[in-house]
C-alpha positions as a Python dict, from the first residue, in 0.01 Angstrom:
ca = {
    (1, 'X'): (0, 0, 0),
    (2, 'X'): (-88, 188, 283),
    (3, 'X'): (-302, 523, 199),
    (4, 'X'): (-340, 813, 415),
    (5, 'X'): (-649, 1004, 329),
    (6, 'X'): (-722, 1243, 621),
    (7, 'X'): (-507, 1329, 903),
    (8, 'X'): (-794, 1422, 1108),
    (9, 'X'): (-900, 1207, 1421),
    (10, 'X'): (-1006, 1274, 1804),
    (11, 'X'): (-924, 1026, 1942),
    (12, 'X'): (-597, 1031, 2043),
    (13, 'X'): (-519, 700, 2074),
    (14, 'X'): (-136, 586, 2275),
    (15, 'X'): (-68, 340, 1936),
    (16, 'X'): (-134, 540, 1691),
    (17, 'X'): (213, 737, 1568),
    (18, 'X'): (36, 968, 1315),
    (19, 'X'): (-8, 1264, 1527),
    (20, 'X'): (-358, 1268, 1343),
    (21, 'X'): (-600, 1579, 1495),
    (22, 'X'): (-930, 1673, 1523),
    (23, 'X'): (-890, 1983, 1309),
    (24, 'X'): (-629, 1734, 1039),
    (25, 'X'): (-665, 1770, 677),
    (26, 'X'): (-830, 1519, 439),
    (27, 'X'): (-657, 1426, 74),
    (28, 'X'): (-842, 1549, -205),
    (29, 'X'): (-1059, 1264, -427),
    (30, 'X'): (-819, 1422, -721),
    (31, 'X'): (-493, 1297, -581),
    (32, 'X'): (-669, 946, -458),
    (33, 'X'): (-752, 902, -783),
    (34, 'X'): (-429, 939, -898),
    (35, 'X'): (-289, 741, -621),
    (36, 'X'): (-457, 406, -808),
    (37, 'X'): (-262, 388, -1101),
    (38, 'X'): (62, 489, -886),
    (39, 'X'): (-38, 156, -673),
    (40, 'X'): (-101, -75, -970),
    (41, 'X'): (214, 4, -1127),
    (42, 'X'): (428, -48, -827),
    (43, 'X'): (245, -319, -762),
    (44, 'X'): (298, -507, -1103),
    (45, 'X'): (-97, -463, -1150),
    (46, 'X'): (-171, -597, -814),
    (47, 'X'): (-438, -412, -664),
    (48, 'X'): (-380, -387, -287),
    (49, 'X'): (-491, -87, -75),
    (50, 'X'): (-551, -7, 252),
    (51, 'X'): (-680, 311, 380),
    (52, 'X'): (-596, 488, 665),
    (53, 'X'): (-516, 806, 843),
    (54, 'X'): (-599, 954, 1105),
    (55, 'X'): (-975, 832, 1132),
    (56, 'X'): (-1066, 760, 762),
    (57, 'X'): (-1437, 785, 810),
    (58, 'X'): (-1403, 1153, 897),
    (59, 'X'): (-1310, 1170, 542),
    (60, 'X'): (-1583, 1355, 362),
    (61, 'X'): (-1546, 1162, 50),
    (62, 'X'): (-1501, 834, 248),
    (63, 'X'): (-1796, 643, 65),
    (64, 'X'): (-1645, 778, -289),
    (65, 'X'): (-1343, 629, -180),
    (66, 'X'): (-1494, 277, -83),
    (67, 'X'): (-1659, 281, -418),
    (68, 'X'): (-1357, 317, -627),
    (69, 'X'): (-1149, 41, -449),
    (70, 'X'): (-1440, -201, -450),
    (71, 'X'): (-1328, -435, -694),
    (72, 'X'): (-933, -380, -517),
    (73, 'X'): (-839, -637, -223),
    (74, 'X'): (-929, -254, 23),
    (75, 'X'): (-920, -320, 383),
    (76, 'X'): (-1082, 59, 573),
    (77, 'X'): (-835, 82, 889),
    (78, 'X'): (-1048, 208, 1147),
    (79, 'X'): (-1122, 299, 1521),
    (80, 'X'): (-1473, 135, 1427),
    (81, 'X'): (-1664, 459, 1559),
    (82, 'X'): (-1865, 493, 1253),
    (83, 'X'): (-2043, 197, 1356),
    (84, 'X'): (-2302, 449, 1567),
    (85, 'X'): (-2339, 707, 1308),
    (86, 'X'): (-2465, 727, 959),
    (87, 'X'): (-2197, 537, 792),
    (88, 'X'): (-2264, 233, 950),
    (89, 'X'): (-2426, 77, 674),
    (90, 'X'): (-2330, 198, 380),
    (91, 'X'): (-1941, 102, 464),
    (92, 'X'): (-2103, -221, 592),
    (93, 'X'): (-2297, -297, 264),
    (94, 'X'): (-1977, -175, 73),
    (95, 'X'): (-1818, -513, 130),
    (96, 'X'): (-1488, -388, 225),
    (97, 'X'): (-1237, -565, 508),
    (98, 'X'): (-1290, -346, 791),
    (99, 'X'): (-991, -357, 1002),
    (100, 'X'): (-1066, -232, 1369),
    (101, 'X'): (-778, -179, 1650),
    (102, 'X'): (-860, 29, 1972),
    (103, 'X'): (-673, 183, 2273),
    (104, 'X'): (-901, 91, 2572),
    (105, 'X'): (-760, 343, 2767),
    (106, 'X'): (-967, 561, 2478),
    (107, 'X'): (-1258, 349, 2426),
    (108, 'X'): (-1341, -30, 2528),
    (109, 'X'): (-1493, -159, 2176),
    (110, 'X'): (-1378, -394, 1927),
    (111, 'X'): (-1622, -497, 1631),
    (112, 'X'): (-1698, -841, 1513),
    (113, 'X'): (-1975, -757, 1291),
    (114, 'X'): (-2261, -1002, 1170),
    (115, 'X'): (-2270, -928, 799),
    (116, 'X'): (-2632, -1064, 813),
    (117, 'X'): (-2775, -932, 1134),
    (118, 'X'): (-2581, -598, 1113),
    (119, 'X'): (-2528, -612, 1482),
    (120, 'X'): (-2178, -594, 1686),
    (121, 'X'): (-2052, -814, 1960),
    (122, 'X'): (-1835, -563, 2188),
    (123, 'X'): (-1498, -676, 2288),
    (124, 'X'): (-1263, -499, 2433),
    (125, 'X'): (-963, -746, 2454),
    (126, 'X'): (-954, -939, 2069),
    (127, 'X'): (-724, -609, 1941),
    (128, 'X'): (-728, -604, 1642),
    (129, 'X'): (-1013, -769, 1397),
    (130, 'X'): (-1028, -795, 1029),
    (131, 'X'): (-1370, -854, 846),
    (132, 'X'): (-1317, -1051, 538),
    (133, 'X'): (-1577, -986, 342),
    (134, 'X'): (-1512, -1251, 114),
    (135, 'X'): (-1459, -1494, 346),
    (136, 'X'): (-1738, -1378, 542),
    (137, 'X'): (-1513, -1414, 844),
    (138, 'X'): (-1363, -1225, 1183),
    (139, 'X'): (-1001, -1285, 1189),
    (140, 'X'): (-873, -1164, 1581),
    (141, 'X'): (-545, -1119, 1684),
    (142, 'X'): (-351, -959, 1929),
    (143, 'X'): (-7, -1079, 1819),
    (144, 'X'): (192, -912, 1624),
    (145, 'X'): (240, -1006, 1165),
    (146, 'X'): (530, -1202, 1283),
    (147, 'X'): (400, -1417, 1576),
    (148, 'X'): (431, -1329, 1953),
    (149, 'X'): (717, -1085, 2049),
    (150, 'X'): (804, -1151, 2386),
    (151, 'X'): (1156, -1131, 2395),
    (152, 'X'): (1381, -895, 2274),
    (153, 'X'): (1543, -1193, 2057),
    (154, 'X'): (1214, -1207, 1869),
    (155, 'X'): (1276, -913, 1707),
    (156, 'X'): (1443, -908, 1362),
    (157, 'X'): (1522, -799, 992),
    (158, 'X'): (1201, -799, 792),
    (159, 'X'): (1190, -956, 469),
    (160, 'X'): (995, -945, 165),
    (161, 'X'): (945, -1351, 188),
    (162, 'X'): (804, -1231, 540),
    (163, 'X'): (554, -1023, 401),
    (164, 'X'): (444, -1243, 167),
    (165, 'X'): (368, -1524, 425),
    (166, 'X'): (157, -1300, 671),
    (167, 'X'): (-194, -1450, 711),
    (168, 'X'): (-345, -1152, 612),
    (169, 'X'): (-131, -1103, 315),
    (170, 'X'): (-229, -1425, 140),
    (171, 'X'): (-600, -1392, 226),
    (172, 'X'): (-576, -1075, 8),
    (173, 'X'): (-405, -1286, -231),
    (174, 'X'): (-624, -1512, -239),
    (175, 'X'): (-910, -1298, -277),
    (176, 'X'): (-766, -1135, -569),
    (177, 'X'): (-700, -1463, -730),
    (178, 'X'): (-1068, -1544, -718),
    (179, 'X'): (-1211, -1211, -839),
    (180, 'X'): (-976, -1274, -1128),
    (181, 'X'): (-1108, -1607, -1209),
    (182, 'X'): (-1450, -1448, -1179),
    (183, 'X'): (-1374, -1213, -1435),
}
């Protein structure tokens, strides 16, 4: 489920629809903590979250929040600009998928992050990336859940068996099957 902690961002970015600001509000740690059960029971115990916003490293309670979804299949949607502050390595070291997309008509960086290292390779044309933690493993991709759209026939009803059979959605799947075998 998607989770939108702050509405605060600067960057405005062409993509994003949120309308996020730089003066936006951030949700309070006492209704994200009350969004977790609301998840697990929609979610027949599943525990899938991803956190967004606006920018949700301009959350002040963003490492709180990365703590309490660490043993959840989290991914951190992000415009990666944390990577050059203090954050970097404490939402690094969290473990957490760290989804990045970018507007390069805002800023020209996309992270592929070497979990050992802790240093970036810039990109600014492999929109978007997802760390798997797990995995330890960039997955890029510029196309769309579904595949390439590039005709207006592409375009059609969403399912839930679609869902189901994105990449992304049965990596998270996956990873959640292991952690339960692990206990």
């Amino acid at each position: 489920m998607l989770v939108k902690i702050t509405t605060q961002c600067s960057m405005g970015c062409t993509h994003c629809m949120e309308e996020a600001l730089p003066e936006g509000e951030h949700m309070s740690l006492e209704t994200f903590k009350k969004v977790l059960p609301f998840i697990e029971a929609c979610y027949n115990g599943i525990r899938i979250i991803l956190l967004s916003g606006g920018e949700p490293t301009n959350h002040p309670d963003i490492l709180k929040i990365i703590e309490m979804v660490k043993n959840w299949n989290a991914v951190l949607l992000s415009n990666g600009l944390f990577y050059s502050g203090p954050l970097k390595d404490p939402i690094l070291d969290s473990g957490i998928t760290i989804q990045v997309y970018n507007d390069p008509n805002y800023y020209d960086i996309v992270i592929f992050h070497d979990r050992e290292t802790k240093k970036l390779e810039i990109s600014p044309f492999s929109n978007p990336a997802i760390f798997l933690p797990e995995f330890n493993e960039i997955v890029w991709g510029i196309e769309s859940w579904w595949g390439v759209i590039e005709k207006e026939d592409d375009l059609r009803q969403i399912t839930d068996k679609d869902i189901q059979n994105i990449w992304y959605v049965k990596a998270l799947k996956a990873v959640q099957e292991k952690k339960d075998k692990e206990g």
